[in-house]
C-alpha positions as a Markdown table, in Angstrom:
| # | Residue | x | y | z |
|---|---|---|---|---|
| 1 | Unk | 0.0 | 0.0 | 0.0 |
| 2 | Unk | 1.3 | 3.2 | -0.7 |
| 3 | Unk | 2.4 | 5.8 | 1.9 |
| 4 | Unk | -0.1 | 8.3 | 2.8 |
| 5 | Unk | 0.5 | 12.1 | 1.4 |
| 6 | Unk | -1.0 | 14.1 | 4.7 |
| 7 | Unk | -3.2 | 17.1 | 4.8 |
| 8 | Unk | -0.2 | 18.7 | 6.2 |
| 9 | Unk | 3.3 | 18.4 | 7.6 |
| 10 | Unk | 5.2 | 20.6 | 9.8 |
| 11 | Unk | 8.5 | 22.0 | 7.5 |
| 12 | Unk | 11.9 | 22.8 | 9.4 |
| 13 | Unk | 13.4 | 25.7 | 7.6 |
| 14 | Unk | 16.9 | 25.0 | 9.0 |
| 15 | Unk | 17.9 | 26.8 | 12.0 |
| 16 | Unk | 14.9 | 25.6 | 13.9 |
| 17 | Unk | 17.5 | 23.5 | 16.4 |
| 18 | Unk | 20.2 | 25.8 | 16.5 |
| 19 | Unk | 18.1 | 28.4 | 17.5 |
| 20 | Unk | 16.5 | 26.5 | 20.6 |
| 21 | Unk | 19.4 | 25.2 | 21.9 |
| 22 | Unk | 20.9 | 29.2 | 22.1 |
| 23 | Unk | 18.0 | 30.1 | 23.7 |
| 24 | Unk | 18.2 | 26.9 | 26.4 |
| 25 | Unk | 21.9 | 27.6 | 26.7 |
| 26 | Unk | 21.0 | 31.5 | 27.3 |
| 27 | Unk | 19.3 | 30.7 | 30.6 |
| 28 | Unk | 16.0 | 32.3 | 29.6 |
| 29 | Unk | 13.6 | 30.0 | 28.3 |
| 30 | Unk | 10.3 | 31.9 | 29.1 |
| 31 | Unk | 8.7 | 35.1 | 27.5 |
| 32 | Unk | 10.4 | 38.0 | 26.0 |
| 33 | Unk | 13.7 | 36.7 | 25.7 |
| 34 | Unk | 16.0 | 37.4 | 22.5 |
| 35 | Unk | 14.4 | 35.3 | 20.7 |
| 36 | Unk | 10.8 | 37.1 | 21.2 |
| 37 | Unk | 12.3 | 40.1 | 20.6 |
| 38 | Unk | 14.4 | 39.8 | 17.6 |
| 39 | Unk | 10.7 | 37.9 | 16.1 |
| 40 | Unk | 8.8 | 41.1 | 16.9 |
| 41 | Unk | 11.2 | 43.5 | 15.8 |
| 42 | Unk | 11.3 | 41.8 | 12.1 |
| 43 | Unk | 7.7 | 41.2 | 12.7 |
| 44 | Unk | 7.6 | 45.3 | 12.9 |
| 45 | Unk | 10.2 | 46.3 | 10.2 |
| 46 | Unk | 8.0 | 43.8 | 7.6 |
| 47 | Unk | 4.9 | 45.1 | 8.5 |
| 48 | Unk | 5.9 | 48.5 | 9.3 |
| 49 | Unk | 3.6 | 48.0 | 12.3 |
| 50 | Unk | 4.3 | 50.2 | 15.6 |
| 51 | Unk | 4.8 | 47.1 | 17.7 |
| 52 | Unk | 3.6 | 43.7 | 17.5 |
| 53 | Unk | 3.5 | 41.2 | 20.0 |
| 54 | Unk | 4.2 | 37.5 | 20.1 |
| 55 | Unk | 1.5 | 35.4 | 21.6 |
| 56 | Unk | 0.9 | 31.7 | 22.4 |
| 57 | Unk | -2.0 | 31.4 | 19.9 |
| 58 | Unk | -3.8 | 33.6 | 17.7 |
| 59 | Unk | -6.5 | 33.0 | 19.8 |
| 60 | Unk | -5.1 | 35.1 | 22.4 |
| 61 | Unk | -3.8 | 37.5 | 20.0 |
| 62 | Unk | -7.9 | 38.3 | 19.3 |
| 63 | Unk | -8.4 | 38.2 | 22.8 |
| 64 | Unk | -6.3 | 40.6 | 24.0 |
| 65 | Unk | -7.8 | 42.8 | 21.2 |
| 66 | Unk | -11.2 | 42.2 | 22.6 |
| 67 | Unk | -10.0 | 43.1 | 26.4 |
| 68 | Unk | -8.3 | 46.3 | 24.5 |
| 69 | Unk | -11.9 | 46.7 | 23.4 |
| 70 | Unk | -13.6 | 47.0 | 26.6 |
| 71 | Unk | -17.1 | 45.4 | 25.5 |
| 72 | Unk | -20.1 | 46.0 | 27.9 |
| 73 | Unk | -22.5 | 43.1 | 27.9 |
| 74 | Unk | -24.5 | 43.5 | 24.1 |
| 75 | Unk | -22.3 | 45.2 | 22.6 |
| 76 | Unk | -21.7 | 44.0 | 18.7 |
| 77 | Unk | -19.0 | 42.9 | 16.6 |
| 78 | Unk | -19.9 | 41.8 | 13.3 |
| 79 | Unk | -17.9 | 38.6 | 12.1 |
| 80 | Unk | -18.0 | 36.2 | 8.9 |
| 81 | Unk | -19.9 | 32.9 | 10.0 |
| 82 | Unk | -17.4 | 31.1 | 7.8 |
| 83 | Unk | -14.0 | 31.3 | 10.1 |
| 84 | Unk | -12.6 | 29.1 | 12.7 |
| 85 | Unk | -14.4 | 29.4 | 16.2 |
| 86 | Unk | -11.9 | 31.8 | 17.6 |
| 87 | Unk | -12.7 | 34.3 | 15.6 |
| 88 | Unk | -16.4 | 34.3 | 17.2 |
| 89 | Unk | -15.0 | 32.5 | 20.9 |
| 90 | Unk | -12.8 | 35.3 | 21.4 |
| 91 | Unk | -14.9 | 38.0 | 21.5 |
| 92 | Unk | -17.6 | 36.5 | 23.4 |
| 93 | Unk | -15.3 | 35.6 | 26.3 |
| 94 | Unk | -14.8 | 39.3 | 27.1 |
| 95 | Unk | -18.5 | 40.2 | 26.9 |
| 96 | Unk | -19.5 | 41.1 | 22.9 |
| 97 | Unk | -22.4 | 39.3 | 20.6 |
| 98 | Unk | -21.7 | 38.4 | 17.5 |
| 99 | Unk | -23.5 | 38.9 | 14.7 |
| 100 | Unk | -22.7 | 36.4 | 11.7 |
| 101 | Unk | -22.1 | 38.0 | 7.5 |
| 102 | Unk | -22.4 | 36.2 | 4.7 |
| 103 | Unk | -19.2 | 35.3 | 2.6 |
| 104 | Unk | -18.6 | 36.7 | -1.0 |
| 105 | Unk | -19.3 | 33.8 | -3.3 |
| 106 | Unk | -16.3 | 34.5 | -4.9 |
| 107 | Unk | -13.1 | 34.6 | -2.3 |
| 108 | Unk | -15.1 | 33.3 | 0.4 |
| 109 | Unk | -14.3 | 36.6 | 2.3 |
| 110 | Unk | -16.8 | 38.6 | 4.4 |
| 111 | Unk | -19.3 | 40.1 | 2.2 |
| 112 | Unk | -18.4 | 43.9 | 2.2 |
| 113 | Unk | -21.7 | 44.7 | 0.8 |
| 114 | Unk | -23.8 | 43.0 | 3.7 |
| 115 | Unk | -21.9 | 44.9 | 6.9 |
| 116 | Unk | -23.8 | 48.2 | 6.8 |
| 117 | Unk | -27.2 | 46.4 | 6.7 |
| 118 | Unk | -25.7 | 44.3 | 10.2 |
| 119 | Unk | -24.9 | 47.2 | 11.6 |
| 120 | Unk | -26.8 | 48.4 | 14.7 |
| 121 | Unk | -26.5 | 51.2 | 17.8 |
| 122 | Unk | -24.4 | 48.5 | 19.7 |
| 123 | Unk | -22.2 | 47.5 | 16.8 |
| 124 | Unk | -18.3 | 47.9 | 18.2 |
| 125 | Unk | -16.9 | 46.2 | 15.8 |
| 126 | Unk | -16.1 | 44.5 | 12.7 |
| 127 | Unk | -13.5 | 41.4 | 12.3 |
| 128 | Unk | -12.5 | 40.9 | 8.6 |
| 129 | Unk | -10.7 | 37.1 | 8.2 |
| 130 | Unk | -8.9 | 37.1 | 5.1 |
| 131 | Unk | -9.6 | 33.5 | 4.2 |
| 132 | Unk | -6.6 | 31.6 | 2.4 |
| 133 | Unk | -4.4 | 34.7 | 2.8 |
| 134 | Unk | -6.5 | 36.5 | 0.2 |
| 135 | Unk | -7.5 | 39.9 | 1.3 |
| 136 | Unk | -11.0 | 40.6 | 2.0 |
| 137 | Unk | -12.4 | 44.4 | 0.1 |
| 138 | Unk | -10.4 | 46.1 | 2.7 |
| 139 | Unk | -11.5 | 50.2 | 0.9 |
| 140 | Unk | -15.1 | 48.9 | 1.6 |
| 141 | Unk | -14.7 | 47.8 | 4.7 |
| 142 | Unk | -12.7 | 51.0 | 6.3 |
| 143 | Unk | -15.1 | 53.1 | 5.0 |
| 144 | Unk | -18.1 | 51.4 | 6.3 |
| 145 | Unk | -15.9 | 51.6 | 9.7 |
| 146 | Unk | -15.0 | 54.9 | 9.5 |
| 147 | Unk | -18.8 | 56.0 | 8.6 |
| 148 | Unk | -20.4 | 54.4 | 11.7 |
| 149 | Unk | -17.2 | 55.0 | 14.1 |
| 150 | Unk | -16.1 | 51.1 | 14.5 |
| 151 | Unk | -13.1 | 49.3 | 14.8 |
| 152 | Unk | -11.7 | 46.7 | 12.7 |
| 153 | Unk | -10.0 | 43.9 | 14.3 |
| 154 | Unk | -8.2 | 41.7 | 11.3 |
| 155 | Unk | -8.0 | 38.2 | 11.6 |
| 156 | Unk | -5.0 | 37.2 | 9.6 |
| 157 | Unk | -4.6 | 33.8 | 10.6 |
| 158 | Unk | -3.5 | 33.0 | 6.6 |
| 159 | Unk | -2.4 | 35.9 | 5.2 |
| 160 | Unk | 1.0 | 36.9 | 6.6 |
| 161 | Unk | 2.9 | 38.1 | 3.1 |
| 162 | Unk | -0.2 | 38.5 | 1.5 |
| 163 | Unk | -1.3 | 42.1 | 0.0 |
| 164 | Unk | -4.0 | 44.3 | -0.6 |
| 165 | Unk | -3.3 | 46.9 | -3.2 |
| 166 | Unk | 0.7 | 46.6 | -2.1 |
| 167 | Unk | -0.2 | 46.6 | 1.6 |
| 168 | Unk | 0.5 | 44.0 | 4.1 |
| 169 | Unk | -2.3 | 42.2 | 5.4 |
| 170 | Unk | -2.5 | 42.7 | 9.2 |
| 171 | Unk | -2.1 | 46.3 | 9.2 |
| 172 | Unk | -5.5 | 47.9 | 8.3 |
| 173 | Unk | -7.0 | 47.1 | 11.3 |
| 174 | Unk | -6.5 | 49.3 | 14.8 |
| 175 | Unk | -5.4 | 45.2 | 15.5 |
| 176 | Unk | -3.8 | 42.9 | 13.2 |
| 177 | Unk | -4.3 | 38.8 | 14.6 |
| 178 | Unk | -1.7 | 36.0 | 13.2 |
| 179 | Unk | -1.2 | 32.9 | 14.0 |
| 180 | Unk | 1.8 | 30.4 | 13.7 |
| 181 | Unk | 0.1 | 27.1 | 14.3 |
| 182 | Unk | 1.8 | 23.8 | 13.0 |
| 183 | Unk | -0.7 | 24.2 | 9.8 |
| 184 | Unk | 0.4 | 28.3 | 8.9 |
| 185 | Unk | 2.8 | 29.0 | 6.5 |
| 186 | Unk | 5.2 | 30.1 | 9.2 |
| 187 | Unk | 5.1 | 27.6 | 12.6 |
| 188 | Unk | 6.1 | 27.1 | 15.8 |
| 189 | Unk | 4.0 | 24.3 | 16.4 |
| 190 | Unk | 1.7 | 26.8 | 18.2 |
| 191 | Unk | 2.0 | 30.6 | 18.7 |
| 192 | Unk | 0.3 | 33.6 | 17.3 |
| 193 | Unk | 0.9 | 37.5 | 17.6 |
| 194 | Unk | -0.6 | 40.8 | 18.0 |
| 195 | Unk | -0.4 | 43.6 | 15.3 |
| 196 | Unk | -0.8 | 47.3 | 16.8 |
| 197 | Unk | -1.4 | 49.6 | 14.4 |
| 198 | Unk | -3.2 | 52.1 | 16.9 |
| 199 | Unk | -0.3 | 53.0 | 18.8 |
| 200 | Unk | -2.8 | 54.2 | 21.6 |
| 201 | Unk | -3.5 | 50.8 | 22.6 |
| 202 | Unk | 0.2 | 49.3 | 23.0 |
| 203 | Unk | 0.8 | 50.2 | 26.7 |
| 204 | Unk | -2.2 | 49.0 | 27.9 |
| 205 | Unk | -1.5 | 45.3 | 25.4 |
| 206 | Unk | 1.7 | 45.3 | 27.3 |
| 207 | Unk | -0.2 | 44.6 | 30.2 |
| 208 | Unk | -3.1 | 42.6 | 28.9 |
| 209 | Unk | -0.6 | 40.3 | 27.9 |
| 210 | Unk | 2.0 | 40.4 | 31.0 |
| 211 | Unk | -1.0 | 38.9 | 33.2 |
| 212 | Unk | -2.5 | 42.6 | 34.1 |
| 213 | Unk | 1.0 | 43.8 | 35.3 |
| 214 | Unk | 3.1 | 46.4 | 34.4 |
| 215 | Unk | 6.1 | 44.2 | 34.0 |
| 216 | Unk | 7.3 | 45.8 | 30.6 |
| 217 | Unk | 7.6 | 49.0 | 31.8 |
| 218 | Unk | 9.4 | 47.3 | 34.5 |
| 219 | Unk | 12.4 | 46.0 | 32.2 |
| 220 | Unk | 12.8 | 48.9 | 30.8 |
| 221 | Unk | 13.3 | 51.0 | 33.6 |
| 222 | Unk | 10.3 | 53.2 | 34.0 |
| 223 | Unk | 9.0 | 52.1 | 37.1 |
| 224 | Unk | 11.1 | 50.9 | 40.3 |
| 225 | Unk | 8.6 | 47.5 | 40.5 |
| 226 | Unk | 5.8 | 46.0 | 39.0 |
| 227 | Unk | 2.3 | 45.4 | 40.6 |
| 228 | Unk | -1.2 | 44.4 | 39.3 |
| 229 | Unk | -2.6 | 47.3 | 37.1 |
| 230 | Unk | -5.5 | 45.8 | 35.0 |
| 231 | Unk | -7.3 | 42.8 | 33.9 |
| 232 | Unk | -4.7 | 40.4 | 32.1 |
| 233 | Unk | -3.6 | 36.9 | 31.7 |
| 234 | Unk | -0.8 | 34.5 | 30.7 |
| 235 | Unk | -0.3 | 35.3 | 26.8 |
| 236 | Unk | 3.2 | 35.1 | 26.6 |
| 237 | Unk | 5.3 | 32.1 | 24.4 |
| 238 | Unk | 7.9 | 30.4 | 26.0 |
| 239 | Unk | 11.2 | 31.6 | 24.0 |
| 240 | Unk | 12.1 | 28.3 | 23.0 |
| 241 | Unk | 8.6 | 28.8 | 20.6 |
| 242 | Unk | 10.1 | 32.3 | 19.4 |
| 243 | Unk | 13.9 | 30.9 | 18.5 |
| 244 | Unk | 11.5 | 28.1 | 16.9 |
| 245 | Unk | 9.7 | 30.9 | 15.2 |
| 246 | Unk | 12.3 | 33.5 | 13.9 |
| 247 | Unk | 14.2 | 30.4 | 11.9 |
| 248 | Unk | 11.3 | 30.3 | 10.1 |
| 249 | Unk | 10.5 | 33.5 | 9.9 |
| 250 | Unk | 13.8 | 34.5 | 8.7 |
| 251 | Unk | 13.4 | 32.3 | 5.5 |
| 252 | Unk | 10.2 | 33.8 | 4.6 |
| 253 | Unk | 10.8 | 34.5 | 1.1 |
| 254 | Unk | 12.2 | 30.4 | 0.3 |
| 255 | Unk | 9.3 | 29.1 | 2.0 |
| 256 | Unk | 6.8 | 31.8 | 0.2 |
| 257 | Unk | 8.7 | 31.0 | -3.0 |
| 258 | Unk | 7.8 | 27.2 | -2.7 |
| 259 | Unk | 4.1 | 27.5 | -1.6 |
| 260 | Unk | 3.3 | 29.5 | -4.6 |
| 261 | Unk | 4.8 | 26.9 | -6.6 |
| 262 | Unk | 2.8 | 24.5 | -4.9 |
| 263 | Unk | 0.0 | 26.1 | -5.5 |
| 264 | Unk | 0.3 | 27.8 | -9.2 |
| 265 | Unk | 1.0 | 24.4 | -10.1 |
| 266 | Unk | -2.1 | 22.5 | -8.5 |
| 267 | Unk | -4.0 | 26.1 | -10.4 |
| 268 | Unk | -2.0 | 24.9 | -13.8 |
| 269 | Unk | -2.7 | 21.1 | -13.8 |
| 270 | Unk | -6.3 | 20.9 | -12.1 |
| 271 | Unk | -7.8 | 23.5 | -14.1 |
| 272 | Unk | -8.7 | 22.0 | -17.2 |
| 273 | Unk | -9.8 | 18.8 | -15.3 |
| 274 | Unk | -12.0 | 21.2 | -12.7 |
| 275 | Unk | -13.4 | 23.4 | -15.9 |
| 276 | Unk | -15.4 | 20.4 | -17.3 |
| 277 | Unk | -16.8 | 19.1 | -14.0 |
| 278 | Unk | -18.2 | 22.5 | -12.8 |
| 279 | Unk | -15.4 | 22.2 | -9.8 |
| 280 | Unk | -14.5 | 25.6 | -9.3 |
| 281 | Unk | -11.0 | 26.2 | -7.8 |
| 282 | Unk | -9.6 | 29.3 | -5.6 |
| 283 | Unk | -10.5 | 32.8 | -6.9 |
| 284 | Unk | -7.8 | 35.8 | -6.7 |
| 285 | Unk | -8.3 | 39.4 | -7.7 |
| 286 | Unk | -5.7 | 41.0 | -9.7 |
| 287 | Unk | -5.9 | 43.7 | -6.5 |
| 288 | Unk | -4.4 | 41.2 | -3.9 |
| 289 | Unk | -1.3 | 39.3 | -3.5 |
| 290 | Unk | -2.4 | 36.1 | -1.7 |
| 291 | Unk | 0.1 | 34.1 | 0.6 |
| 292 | Unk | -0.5 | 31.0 | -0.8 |
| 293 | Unk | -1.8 | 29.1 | 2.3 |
| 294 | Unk | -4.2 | 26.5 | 0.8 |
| 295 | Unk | -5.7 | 25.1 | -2.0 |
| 296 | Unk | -9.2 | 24.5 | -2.1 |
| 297 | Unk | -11.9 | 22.7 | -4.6 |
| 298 | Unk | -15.4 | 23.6 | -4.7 |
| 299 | Unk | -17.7 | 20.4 | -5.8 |
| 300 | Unk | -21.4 | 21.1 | -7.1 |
| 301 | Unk | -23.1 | 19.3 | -4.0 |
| 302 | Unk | -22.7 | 17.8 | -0.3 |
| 303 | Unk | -22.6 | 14.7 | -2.1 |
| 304 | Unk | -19.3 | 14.9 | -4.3 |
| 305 | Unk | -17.5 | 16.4 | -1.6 |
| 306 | Unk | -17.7 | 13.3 | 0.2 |
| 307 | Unk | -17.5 | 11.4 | -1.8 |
| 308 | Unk | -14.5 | 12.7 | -3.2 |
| 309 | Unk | -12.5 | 13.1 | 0.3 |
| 310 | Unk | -13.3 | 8.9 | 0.8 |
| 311 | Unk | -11.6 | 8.5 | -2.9 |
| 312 | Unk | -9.0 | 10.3 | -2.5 |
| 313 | Unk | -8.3 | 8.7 | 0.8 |
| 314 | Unk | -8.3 | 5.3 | -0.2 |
| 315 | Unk | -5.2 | 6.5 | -3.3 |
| 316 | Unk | -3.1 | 7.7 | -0.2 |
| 317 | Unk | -4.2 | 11.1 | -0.4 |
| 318 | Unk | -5.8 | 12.6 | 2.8 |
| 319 | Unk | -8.1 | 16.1 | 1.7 |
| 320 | Unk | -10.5 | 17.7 | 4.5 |
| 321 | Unk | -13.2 | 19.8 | 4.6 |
| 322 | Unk | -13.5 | 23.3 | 6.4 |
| 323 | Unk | -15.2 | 25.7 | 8.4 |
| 324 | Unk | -19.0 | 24.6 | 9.4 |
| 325 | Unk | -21.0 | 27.7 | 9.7 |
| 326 | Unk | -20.7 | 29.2 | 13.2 |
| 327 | Unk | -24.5 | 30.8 | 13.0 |
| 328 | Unk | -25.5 | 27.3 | 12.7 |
| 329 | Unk | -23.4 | 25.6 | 15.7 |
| 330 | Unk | -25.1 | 24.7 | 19.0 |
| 331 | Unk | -23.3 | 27.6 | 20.4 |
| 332 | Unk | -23.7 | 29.9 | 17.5 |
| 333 | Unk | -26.8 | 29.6 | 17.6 |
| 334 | Unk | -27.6 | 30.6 | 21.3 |
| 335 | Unk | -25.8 | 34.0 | 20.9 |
| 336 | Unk | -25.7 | 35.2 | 17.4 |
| 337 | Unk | -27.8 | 36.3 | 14.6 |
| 338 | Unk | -27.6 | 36.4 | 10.9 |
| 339 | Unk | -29.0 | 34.6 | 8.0 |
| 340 | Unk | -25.8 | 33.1 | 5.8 |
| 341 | Unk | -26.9 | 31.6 | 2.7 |
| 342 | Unk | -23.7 | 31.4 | 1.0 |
| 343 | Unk | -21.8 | 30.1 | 4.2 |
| 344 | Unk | -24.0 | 27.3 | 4.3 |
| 345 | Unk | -23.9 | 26.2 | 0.5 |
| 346 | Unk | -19.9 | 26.5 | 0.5 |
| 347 | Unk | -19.4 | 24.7 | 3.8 |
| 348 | Unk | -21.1 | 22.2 | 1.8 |
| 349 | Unk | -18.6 | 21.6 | -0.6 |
| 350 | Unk | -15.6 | 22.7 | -0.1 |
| 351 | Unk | -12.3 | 20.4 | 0.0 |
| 352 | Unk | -8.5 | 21.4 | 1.1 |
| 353 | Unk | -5.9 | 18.9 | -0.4 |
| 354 | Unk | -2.8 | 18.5 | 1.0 |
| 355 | Unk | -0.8 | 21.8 | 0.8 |
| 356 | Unk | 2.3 | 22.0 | 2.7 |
| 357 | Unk | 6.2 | 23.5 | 2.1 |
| 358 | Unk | 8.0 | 20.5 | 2.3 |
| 359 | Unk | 6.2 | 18.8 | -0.2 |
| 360 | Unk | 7.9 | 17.1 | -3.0 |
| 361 | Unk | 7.2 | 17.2 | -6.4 |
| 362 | Unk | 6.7 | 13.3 | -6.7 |
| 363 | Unk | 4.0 | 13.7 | -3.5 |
| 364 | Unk | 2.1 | 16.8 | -5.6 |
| 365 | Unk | 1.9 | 14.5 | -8.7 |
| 366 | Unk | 0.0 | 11.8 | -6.5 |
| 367 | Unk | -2.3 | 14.1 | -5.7 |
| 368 | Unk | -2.9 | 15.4 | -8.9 |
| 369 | Unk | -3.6 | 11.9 | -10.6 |
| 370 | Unk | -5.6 | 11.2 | -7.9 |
| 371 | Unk | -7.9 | 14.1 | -8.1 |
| 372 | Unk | -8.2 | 13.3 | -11.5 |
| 373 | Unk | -9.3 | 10.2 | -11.2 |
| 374 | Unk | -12.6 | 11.2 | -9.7 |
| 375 | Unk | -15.6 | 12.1 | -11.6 |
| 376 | Unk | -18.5 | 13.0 | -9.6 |
């Protein structure tokens, strides 16, 4: 039987090792060390962000930006229903009610044009995930902000490197949220980080993320001790996550190079195949620079999808499905509102194939012939 090609599999850029054991052989193994601060000070330079902060998830990235956020009980933020439960979970934690968009049909993005009817006197805010690192319609979206006086949180899980109209993804928002788990084009196994573009809310993230203390401005001289200032908790990364981290992150460009030539070739080779089935494959504007995170297939019906994924899977090839629609969740359900059409047909039928850095060219031709094999 033939070895299985997984959905994913963590990539070592190099340094990975190296890197840890300087930090282990430093002395300083938890948060802020070297490590952290030599990844948020490239971080800053290649976003031209005023300060971003590592975190231990991108989870905690969002909800510090929802502490920053103060919510009062009923207060609004309006988020797509089609996004991993953090997006929603995070928010919710720290007092706001979401209230579920619609996706374009398109890029799967939020729907810019469905915001302004969602928006109500208790609407806070609005949380934008650029799905498969390609930007949602970010001119729509700040004005429709700027209009009603809300803030945009950007959940950038997929899009580090990615661009809209030339400008980095995670940096539109007063907050930017990215995440390095083991499946992100840039890992540590698990991490995140905070973008601050508002540079009115970095003192006050400082101590969010120091457990409600005013340890940073400890360290850096500006007070003789530290105490217990505000509410906070334990968002920090250990440094061995960050040493992890910045190896990766210092080969950025190899490791975006070979993910778009992952995915230009799965674009190249399935899409005469996908044409004559009515399987639609990823859509990109010519305004945005996507950072080449998945690759996804969009069969006509429930049906296909599955049966598709169980094909595949008996060749060797292991494909997933994505996001189920959070206004339709047990949980969603209980606290949200919005009616998602689109959400709801796409969740349907969408399938990820296996899309990782490390693959090999022998690997991608698998899972080529074996897509091509099926036939609805």
């Amino acid at each position: 039987m033939c070895t299985l090609i997984p959905f994913n599999r963590p990539f070592l850029a190099g340094r990975e090792l190296e890197y840890v054991r300087q930090a282990i052989a430093s002395g300083h193994t938890s948060g802020d060390g070297n490590f952290s601060r030599r990844c948020h000070e490239l971080l800053e330079t290649l976003l031209d962000a005023p300060r971003v902060l590592l975190t231990t998830s991108c989870t905690h990235a969002l909800e510090i930006a929802a502490i920053l956020l103060d919510f009062r009980d009923g207060e609004e933020v309006i988020i797509p229903s089609f996004t991993f439960v953090s997006t929603a979970s995070a928010f919710v934690m720290h007092g706001a009610r979401p209230v579920f968009a619609d996706i374009r049909p398109d890029t799967l993005n939020l729907d810019e044009n469905s915001i302004e009817s969602l928006i109500t006197p208790r609407t806070r805010a609005i949380v934008p995930v650029h799905y498969a690192g390609v930007s949602c319609e970010m001119d729509v979206i700040l004005d429709v902000a700027a209009k009603h006086g809300l803030t945009i949180v950007e959940d950038n899980a997929h899009g580090l490197l990615g661009r809209y109209r030339s400008r980095p993804l995670g940096t539109f928002g007063a907050f930017g949220a990215l995440s390095f788990h083991e499946t992100k084009n840039f890992s540590c196994g698990e991490g995140g980080a905070l973008v601050l573009n508002d540079a009115a809310y970095i003192e006050r993230a400082e101590i969010v993320r120091e457990k409600g203390t005013n340890r940073s401005r400890f360290f850096r001289g500006q007070v003789d001790k530290y105490t217990w200032v505000d509410l906070g908790s334990s968002y920090l990364p250990s440094d061995l996550l960050a040493a992890h981290l910045l190896a990766q992150l210092e080969e950025r460009e190899r490791i975006h190079a070979a993910r778009r030539r992952i995915w230009e070739r799965y674009s190249l080779e399935l899409g005469g195949w996908a044409l004559a089935r009515q399987i639609r494959l990823p859509v990109v504007p010519d305004h945005c620079e996507q950072s080449y995170h998945m690759f996804y297939l969009l069969l006509p019906g429930a049906r296909e999808r599955e049966r598709m994924i169980a094909a595949l899977l008996r060749l060797g090839v292991h494909a997933v499905f994505h996001y189920q629609p959070l206004h339709t969740s047990p949980m969603g359900r209980g606290l949200g509102s919005g009616e998602c059409p689109v959400t709801e047909d796409v969740a349907d039928r969408l399938v990820r194939l296996p899309f990782y850095t490390g693959m090999s060219s022998e690997e991608q031709s698998r899972v080529v012939e074996a897509v091509c094999t099926f036939d609805r």
